[in-house]
N, C-alpha and C positions, 0 to 999 in steps of 0.2 A: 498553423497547427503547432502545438504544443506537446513534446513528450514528455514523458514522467518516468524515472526507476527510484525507489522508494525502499531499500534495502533497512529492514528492521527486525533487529536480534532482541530476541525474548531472554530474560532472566532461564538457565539452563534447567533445561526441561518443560517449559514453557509454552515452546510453539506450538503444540495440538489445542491450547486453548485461544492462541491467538488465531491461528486459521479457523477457529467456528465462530470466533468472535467476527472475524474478518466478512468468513463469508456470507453470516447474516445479515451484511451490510453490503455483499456485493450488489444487490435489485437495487435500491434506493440510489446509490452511487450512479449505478449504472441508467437507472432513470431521468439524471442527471440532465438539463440542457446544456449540451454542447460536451460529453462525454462520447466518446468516439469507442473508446474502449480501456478495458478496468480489468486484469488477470492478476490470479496470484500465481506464484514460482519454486518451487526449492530446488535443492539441488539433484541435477538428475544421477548422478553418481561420484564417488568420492574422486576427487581430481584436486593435481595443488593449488588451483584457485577455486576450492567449493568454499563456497560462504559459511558452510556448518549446518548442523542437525539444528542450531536452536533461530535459524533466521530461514523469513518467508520477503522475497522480492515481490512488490508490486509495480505492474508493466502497466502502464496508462498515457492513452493522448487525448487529448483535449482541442477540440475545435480553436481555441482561443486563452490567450494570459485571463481574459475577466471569466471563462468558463472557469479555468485552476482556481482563479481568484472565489467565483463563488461558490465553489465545492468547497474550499478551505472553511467557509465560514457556515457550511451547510447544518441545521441543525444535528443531523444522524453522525456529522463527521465528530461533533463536541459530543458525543453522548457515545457513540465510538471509540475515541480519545480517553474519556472518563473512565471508562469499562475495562479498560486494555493497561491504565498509566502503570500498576501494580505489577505487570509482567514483562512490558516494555525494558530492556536493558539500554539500548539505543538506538536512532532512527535517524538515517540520512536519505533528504529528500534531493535528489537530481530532477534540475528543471531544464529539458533542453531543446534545441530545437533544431528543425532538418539541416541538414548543413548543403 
């Protein structure tokens, strides 16, 4: 199994269009073979490690490195990607696994 945290900060002011973008992309994701589980996150109250009002975490495991593998390459993921590149600020992907 394969976990995912996927912390991505939107240009300020931002993120209500990233989470509709996002969650119209939750079914397909989550249709996924070998997609275990696919949530999004913010922060649930202000504390000195909140990520901020303009970043949405997502929480994902994956059966498998070639499931990550071929979600990354998934049509809906580049069309996703394309949709979103304009409001995107930065995006770091944590690949990890059970310890």
């Amino acid at each position: 199994m394969i976990h995912v945290v996927a912390i991505i900060t939107t240009h300020p002011g931002q993120r209500e269009k990233l989470l509709a973008a996002t969650q119209a992309n939750l079914a397909a994701v989550r249709a996924e073979e070998g997609c275990l589980e696919y949530g999004l996150a913010i922060d649930a109250e202000k504390t000195p490690a909140a990520f901020g009002e303009d970043t949405v975490v997502v929480v994902e495991k994956w059966a498998s490195p070639q499931a990550l593998a071929a979600h990354a390459r998934a049509p809906h993921m580049a069309a996703f990607s394309a949709a979103t590149k304009d409001i995107v600020a930065t995006r770091a992907i944590h690949v990890l696994q059970p310890a």
